[in-house]
Backbone and ligand atoms as CSV (ligand in chain L), in Angstrom:
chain,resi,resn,atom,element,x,y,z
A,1,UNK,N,N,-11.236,4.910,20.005
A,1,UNK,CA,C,-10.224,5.264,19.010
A,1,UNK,C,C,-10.047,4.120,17.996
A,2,UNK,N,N,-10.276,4.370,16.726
A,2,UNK,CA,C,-10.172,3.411,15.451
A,2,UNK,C,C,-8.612,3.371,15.493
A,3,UNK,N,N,-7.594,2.672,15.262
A,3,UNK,CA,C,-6.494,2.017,14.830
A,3,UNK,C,C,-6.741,1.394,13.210
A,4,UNK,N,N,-6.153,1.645,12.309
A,4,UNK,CA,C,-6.429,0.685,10.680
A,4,UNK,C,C,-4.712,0.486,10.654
A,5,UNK,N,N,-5.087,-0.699,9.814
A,5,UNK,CA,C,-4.074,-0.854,9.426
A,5,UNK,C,C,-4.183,-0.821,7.498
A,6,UNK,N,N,-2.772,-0.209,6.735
A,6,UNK,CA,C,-2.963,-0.112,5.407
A,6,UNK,C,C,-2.340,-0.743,4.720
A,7,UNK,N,N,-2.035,-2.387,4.602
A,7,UNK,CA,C,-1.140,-3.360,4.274
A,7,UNK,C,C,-1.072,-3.437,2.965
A,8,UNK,N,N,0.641,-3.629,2.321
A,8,UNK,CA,C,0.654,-4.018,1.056
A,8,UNK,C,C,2.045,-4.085,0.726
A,9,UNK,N,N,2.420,-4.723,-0.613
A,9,UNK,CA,C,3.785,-4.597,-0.764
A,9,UNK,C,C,4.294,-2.907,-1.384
A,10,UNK,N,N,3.453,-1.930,-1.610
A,10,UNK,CA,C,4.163,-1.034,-1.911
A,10,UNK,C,C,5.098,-0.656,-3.050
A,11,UNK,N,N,5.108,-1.660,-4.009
A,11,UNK,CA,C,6.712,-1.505,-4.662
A,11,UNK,C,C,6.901,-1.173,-6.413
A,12,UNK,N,N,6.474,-0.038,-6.272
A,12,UNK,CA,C,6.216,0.922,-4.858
A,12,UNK,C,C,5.421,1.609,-4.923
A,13,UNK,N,N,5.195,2.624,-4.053
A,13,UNK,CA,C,3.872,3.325,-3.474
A,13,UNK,C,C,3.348,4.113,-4.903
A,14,UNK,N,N,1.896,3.951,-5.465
A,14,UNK,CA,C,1.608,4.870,-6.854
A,14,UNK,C,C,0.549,5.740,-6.028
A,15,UNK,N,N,0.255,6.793,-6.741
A,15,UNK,CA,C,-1.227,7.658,-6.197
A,15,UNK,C,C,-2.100,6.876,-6.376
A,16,UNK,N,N,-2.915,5.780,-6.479
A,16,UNK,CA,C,-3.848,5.068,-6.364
A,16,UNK,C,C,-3.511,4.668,-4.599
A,17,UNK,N,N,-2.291,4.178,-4.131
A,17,UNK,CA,C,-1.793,4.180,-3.169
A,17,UNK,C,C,-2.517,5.310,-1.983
A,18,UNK,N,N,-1.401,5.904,-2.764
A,18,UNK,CA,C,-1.525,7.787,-1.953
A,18,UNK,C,C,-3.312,8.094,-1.527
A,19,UNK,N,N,-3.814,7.864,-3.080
A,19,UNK,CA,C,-5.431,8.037,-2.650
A,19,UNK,C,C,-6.157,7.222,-1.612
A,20,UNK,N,N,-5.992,6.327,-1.366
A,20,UNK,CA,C,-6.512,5.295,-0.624
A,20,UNK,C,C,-6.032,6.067,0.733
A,21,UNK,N,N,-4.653,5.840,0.460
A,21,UNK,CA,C,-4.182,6.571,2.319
A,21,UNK,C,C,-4.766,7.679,3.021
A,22,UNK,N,N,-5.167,8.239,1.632
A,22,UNK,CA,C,-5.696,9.788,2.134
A,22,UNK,C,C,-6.947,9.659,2.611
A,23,UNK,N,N,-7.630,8.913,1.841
A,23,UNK,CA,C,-9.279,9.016,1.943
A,23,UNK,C,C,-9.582,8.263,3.908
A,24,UNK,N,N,-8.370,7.211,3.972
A,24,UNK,CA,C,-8.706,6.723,4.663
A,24,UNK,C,C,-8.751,7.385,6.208
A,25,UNK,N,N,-7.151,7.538,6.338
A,25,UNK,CA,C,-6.969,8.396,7.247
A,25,UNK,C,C,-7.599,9.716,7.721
A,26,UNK,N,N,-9.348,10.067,6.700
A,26,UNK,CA,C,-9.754,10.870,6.998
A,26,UNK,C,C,-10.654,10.087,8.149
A,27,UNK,N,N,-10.758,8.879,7.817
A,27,UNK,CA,C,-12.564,8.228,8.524
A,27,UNK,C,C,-11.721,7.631,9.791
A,28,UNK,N,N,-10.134,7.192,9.932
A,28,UNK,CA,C,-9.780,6.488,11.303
A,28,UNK,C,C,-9.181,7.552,11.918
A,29,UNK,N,N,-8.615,7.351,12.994
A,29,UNK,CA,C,-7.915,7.868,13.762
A,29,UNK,C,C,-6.373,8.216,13.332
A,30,UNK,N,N,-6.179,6.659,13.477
A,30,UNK,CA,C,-4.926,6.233,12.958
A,30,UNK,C,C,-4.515,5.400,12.130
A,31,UNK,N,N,-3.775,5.665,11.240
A,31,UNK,CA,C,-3.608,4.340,10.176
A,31,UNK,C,C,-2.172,4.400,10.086
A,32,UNK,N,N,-1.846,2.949,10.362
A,32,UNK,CA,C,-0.459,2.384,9.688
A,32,UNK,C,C,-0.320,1.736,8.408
A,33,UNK,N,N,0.677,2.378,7.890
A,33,UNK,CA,C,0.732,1.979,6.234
A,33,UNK,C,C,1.584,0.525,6.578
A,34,UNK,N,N,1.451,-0.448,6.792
A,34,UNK,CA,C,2.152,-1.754,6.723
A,34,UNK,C,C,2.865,-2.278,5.413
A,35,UNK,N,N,4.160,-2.398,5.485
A,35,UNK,CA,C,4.787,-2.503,4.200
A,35,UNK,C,C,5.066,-4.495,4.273
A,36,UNK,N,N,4.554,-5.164,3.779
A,36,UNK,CA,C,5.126,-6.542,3.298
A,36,UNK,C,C,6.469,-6.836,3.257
A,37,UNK,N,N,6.937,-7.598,4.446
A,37,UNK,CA,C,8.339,-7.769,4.049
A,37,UNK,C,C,8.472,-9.071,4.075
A,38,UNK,N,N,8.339,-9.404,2.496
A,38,UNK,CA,C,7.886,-10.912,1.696
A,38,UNK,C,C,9.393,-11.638,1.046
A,39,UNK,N,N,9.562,-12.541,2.104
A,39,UNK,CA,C,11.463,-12.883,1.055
A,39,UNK,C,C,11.175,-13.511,0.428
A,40,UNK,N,N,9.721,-14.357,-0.242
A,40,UNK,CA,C,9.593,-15.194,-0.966
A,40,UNK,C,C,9.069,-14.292,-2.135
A,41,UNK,N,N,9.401,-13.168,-2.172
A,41,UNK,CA,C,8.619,-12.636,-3.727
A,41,UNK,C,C,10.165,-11.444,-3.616
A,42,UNK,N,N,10.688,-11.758,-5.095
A,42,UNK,CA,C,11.700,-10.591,-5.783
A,42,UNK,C,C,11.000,-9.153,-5.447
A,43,UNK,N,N,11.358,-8.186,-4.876
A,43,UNK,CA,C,10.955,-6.782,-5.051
A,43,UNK,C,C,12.211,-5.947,-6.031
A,44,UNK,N,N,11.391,-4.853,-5.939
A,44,UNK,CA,C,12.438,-4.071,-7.125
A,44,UNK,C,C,12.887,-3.139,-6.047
A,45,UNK,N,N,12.436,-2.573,-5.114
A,45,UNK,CA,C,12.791,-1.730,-4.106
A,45,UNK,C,C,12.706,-2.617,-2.632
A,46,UNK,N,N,13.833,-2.380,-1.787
A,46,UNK,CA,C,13.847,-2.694,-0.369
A,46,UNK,C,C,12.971,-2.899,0.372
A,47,UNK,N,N,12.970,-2.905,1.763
A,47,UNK,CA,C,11.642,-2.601,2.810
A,47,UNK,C,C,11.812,-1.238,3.215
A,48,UNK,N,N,13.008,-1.313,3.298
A,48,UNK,CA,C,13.682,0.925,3.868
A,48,UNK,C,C,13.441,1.377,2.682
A,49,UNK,N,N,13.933,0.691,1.537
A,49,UNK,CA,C,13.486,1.958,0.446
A,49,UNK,C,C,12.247,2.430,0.542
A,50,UNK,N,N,11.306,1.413,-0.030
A,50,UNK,CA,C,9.726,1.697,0.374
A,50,UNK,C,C,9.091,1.905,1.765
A,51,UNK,N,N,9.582,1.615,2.584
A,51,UNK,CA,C,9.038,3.035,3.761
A,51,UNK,C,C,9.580,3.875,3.732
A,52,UNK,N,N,10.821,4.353,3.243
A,52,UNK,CA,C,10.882,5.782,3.113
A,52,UNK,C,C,10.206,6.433,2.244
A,53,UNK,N,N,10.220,6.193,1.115
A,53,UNK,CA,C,8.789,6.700,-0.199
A,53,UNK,C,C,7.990,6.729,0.746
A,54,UNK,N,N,7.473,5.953,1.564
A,54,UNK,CA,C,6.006,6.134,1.650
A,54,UNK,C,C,6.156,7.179,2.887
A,55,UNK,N,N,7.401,7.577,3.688
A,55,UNK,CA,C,7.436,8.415,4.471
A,55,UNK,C,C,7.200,9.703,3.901
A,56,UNK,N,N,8.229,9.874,2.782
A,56,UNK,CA,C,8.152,11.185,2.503
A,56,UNK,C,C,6.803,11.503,1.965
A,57,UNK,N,N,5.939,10.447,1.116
A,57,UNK,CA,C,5.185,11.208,0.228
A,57,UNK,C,C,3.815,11.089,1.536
A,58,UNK,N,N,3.566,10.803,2.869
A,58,UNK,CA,C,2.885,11.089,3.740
A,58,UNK,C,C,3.350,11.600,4.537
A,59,UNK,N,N,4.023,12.525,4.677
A,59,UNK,CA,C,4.684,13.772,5.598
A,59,UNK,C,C,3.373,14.505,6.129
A,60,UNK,N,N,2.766,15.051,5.210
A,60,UNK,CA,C,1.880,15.934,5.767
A,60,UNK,C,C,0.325,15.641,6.499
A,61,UNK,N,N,0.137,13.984,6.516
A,61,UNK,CA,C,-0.792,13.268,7.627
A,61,UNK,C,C,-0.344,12.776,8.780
A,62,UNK,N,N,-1.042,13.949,9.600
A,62,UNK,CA,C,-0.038,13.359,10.967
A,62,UNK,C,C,-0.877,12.406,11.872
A,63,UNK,N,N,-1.593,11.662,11.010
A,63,UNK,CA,C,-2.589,10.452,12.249
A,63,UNK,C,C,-1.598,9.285,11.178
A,64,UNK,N,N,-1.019,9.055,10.077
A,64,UNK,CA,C,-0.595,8.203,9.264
A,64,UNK,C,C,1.126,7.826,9.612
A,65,UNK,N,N,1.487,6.369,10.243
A,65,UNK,CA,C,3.128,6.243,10.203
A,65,UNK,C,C,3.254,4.686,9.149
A,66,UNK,N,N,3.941,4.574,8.939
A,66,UNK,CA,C,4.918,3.699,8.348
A,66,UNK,C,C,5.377,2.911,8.851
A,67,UNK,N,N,5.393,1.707,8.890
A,67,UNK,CA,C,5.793,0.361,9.433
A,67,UNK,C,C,5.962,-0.558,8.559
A,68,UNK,N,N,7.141,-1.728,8.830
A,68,UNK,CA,C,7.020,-2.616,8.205
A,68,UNK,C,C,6.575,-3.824,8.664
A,69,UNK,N,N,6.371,-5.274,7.862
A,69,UNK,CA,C,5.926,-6.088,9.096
A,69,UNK,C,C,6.154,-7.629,8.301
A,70,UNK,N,N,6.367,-8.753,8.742
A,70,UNK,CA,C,6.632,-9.915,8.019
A,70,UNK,C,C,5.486,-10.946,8.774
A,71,UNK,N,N,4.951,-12.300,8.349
A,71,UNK,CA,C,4.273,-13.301,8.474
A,71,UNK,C,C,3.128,-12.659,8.300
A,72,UNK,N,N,2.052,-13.163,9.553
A,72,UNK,CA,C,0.649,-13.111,9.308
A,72,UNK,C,C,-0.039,-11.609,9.595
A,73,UNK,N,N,-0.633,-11.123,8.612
A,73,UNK,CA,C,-1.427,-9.223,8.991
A,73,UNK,C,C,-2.102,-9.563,10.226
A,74,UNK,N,N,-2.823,-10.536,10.713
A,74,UNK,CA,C,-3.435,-10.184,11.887
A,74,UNK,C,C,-2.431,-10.614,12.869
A,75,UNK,N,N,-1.769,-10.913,13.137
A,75,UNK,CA,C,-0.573,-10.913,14.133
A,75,UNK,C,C,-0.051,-9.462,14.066
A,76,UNK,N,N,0.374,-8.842,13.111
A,76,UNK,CA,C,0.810,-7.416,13.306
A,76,UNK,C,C,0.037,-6.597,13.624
A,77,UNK,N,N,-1.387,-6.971,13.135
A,77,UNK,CA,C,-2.470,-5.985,13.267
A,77,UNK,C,C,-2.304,-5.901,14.718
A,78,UNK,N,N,-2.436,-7.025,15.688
A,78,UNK,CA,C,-3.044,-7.561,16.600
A,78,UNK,C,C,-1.944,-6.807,17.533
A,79,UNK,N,N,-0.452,-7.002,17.547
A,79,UNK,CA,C,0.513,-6.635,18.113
A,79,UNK,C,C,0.347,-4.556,17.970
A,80,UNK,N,N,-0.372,-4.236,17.124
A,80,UNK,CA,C,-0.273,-2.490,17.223
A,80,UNK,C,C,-1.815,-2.367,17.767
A,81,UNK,N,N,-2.015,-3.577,18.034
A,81,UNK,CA,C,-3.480,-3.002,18.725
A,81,UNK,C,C,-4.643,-2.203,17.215
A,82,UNK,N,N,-5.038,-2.956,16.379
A,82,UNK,CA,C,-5.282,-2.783,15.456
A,82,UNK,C,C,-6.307,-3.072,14.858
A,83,UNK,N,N,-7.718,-3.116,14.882
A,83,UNK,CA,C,-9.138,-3.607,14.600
A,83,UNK,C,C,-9.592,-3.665,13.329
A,84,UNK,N,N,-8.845,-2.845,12.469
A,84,UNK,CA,C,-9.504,-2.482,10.886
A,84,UNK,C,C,-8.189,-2.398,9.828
A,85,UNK,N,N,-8.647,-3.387,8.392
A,85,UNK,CA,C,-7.821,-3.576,7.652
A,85,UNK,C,C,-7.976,-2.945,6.729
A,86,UNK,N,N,-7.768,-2.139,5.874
A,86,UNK,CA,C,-7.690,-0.900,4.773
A,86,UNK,C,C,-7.372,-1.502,3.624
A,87,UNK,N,N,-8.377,-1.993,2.757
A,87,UNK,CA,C,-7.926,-2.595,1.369
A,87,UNK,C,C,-8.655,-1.251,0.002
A,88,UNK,N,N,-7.808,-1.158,-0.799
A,88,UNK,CA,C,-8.421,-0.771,-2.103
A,88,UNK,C,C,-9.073,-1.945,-3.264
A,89,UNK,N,N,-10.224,-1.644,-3.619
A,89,UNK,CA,C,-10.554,-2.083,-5.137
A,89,UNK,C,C,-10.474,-1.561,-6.255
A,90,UNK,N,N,-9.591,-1.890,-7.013
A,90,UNK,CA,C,-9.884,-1.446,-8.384
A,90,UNK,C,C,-10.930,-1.482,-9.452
A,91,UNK,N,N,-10.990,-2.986,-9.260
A,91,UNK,CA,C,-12.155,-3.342,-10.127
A,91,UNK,C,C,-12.766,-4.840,-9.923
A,92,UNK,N,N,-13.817,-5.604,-10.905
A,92,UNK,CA,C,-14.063,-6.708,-10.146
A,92,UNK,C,C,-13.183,-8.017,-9.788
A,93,UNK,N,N,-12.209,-7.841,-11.143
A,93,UNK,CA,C,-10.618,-8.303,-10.549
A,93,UNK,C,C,-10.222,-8.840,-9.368
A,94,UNK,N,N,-10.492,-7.547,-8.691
A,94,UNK,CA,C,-9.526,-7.309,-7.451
A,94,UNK,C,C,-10.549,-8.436,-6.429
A,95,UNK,N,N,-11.946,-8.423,-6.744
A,95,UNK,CA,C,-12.682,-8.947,-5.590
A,95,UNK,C,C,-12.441,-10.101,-5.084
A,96,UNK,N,N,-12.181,-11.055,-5.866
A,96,UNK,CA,C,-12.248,-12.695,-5.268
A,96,UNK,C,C,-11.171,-12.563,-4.304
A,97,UNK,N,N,-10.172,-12.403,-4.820
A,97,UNK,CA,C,-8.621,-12.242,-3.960
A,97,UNK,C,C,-8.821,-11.764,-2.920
A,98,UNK,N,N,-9.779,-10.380,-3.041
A,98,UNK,CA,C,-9.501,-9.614,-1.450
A,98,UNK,C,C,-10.906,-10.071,-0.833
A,99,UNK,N,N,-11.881,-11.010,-1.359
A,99,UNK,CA,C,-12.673,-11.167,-0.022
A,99,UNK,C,C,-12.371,-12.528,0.489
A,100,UNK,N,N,-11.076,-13.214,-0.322
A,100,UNK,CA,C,-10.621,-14.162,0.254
A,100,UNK,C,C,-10.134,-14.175,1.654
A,101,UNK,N,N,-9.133,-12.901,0.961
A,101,UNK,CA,C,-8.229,-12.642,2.252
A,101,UNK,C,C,-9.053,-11.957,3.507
A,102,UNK,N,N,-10.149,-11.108,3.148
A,102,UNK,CA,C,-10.829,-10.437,4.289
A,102,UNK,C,C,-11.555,-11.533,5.146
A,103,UNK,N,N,-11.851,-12.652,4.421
A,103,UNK,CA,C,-12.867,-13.257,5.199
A,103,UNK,C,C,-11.975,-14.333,6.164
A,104,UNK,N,N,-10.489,-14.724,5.114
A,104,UNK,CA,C,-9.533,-15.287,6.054
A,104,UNK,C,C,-8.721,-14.689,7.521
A,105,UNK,N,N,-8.807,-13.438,6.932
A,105,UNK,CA,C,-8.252,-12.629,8.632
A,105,UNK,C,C,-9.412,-12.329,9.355
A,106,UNK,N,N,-10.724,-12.328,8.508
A,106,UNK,CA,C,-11.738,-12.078,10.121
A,106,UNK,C,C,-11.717,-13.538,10.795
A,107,UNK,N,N,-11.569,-14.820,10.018
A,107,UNK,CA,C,-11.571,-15.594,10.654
A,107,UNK,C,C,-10.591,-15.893,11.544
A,108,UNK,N,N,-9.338,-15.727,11.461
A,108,UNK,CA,C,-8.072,-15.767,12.026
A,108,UNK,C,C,-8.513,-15.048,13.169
A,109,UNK,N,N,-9.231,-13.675,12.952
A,109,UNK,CA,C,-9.014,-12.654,14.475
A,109,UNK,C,C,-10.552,-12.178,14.094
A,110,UNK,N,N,-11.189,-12.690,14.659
A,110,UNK,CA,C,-12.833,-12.324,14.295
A,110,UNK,C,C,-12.977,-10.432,15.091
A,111,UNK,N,N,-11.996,-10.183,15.813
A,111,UNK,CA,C,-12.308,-8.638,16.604
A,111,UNK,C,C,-11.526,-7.818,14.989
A,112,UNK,N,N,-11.112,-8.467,13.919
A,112,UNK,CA,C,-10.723,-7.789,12.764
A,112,UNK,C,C,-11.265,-7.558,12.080
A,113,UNK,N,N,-11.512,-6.379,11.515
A,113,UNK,CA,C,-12.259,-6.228,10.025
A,113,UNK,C,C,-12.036,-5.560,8.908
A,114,UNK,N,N,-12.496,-5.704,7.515
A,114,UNK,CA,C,-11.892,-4.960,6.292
A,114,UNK,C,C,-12.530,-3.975,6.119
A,115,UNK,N,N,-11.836,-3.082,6.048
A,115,UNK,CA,C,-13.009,-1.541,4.562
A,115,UNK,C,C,-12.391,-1.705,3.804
A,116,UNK,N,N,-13.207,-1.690,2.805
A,116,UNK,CA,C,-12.651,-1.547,1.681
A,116,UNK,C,C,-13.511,-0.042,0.506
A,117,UNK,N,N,-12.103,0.225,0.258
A,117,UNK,CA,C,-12.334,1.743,-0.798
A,117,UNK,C,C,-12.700,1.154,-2.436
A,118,UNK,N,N,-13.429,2.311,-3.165
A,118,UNK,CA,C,-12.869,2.009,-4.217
A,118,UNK,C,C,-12.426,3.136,-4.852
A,119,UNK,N,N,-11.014,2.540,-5.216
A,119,UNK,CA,C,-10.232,3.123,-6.549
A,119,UNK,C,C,-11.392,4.287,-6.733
A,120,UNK,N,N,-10.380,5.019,-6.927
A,120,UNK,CA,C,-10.713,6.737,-7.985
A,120,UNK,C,C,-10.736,6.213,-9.096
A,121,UNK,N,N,-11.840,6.833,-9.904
A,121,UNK,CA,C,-11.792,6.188,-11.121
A,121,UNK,C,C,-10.022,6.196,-12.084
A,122,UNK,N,N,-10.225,7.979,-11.642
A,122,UNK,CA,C,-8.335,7.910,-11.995
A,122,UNK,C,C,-7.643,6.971,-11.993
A,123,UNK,N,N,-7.612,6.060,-11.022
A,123,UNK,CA,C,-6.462,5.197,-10.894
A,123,UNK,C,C,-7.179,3.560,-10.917
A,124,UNK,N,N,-8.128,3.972,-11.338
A,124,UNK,CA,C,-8.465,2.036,-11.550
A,124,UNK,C,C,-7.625,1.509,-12.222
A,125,UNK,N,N,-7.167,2.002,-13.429
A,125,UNK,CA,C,-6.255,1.162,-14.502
A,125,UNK,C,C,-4.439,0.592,-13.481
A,126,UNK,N,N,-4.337,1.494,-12.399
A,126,UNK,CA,C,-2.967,1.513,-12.344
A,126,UNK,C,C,-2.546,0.267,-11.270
A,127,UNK,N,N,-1.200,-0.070,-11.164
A,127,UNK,CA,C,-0.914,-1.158,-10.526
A,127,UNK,C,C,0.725,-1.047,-9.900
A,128,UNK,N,N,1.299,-1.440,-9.349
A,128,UNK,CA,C,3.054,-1.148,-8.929
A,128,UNK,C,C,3.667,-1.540,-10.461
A,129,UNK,N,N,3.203,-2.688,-10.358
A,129,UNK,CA,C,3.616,-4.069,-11.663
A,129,UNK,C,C,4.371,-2.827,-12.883
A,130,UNK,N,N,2.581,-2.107,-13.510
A,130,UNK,CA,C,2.745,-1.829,-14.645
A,130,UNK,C,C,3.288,-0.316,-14.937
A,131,UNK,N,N,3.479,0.218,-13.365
A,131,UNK,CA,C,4.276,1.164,-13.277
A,131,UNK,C,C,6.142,0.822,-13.408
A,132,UNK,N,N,6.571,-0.171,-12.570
A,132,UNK,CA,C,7.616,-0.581,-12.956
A,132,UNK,C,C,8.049,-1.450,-14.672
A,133,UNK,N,N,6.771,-2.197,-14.940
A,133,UNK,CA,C,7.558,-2.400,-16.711
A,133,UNK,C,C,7.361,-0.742,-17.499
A,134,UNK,N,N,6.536,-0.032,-17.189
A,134,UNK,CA,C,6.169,1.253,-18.352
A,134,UNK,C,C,8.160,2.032,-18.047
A,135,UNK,N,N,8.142,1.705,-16.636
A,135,UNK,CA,C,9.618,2.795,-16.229
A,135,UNK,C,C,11.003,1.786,-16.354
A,136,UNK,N,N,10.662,0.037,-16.640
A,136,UNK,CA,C,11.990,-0.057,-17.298
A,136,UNK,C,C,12.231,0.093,-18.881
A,137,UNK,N,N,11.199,-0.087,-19.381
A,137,UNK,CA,C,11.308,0.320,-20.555
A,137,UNK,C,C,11.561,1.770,-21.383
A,138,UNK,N,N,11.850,2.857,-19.685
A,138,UNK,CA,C,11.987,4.429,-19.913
A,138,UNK,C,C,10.829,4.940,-20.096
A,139,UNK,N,N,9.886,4.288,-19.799
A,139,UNK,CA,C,8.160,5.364,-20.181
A,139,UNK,C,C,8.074,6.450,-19.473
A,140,UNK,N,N,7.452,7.630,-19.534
A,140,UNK,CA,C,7.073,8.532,-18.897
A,140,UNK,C,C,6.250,8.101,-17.105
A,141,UNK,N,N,6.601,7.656,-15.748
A,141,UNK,CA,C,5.489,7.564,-14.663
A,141,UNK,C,C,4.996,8.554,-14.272
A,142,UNK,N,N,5.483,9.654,-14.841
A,142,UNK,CA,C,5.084,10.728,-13.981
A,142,UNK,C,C,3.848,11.012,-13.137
A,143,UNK,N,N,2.797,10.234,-14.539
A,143,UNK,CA,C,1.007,10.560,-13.864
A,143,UNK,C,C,0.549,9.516,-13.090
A,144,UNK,N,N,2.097,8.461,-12.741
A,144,UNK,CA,C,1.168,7.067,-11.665
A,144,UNK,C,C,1.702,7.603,-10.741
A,145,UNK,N,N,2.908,7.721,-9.919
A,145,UNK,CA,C,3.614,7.447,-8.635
A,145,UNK,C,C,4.404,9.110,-8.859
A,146,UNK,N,N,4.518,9.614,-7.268
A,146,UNK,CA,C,4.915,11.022,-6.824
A,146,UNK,C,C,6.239,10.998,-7.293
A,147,UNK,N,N,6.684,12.249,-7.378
A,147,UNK,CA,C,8.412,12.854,-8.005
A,147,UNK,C,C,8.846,11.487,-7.164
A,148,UNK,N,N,9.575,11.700,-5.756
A,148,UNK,CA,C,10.509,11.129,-5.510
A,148,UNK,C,C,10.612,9.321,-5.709
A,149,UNK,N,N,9.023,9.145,-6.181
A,149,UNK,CA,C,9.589,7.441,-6.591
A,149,UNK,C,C,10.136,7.477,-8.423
A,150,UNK,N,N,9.331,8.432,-9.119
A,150,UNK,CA,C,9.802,8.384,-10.216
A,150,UNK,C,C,11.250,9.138,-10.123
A,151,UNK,N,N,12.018,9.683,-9.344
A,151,UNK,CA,C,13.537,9.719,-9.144
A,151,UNK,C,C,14.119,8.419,-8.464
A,152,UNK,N,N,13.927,7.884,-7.519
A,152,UNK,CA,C,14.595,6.602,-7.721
A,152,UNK,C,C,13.941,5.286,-8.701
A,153,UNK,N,N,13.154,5.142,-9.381
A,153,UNK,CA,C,12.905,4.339,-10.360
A,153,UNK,C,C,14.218,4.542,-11.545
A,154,UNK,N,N,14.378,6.072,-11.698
A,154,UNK,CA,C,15.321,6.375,-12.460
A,154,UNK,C,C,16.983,5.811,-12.326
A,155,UNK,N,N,16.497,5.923,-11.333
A,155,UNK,CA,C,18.175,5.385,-10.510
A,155,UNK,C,C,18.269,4.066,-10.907
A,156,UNK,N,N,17.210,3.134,-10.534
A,156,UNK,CA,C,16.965,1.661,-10.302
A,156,UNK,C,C,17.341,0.983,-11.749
A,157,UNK,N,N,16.663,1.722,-12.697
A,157,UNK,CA,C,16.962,1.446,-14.121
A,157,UNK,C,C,17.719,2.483,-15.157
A,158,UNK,N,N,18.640,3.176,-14.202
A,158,UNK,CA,C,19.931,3.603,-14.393
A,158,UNK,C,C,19.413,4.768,-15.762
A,159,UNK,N,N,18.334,5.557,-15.822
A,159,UNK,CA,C,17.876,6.448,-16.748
A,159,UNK,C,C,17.737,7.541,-16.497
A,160,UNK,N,N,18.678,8.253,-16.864
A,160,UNK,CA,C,18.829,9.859,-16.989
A,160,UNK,C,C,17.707,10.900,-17.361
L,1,LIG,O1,O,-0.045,-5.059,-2.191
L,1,LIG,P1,P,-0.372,-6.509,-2.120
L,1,LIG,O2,O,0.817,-7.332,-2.568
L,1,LIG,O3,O,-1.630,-6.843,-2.867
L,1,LIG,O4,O,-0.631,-6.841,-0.557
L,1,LIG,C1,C,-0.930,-8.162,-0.141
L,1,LIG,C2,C,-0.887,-8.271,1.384
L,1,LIG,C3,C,0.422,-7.750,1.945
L,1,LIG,C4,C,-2.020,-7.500,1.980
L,1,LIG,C5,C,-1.080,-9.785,1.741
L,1,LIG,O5,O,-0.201,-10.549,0.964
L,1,LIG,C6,C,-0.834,-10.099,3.203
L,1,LIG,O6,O,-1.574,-9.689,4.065
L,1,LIG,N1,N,0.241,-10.866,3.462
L,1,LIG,C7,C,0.622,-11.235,4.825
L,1,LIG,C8,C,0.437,-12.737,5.046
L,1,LIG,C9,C,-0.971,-13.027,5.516
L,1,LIG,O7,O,-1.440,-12.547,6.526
L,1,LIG,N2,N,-1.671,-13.906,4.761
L,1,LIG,C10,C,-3.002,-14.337,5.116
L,1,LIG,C11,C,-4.087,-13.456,4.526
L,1,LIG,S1,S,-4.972,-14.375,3.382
């Protein structure tokens, strides 16, 4: 039985997100969406806020739960019994960073390892970041992140 884990800060969850979760949870068993609970970085949404987004908008994968988790990913990995780390690429951007980190947690827990997806072309451009400046500035999110985050984004930056 594969165990993955799907770590990130979430904040919050966009369909580039969503896609990744989906694709993944077709090839493991089980995947936990691991939410970052980072006190050294400002979020715009909670740790409950963003596992609940990410609850509701994965309701209908039932190998996929929601967790949150603080310090080191392979310590959490390790504690859910957890062998495989679930990263997305966007683009070549994304690479240095994440084979930093992949090659730092296989070293940390060598029984660990990364897949990594890539981005739908759809969603290469998209990011949490530039979903939250397009929605304080009132932009339309509709085509990054599902109804219920673009209803509390609304809330967050108080827009009708
Ligand atoms: O969505 P993000 O912010 O790109 O996710 C980054 C995340 C959560 C995967 C990464 O910051 C992380 O794993 N943090 C936990 C601390 C850790 O294990 N660091 C060592 C890996 S280099």
């Amino acid at each position: 039985m594969t165990r993955a884990i799907y770590p990130g800060s979430f904040d919050p969850v966009t369909f580039g997100h969503l896609d990744i979760i989906r694709r993944s949870a077709k090839i493991v068993d089980e995947l936990i969406v691991g939410v970052l609970n980072n006190t050294s970085k400002v979020s715009l949404f909670s740790v409950s806020e963003r596992e609940e987004m990410l609850k509701e908008v994965t309701r209908s994968l039932p190998n996929v739960t929601i967790a949150s988790f603080s310090g080191l990913l392979v310590d959490f990995a390790r504690r859910e019994r957890a062998t495989v780390i679930v990263r997305g690429l966007r683009a070549i951007t994304d690479f240095d960073y994440e084979l930093q980190m992949a090659q730092t947690n296989h070293i940390l827990d060598e029984d660990i390892d990364t897949l990594f997806f890539t981005t739908g072309l759809e969603y290469a451009y998209l990011s949490s970041s530039t979903v939250k400046e397009v929605a304080a500035f009132g932009g339309d999110i509709r085509k990054f992140v599902p109804d219920i985050v673009v209803k509390n984004m609304k809330h967050k930056f108080q827009i009708t």
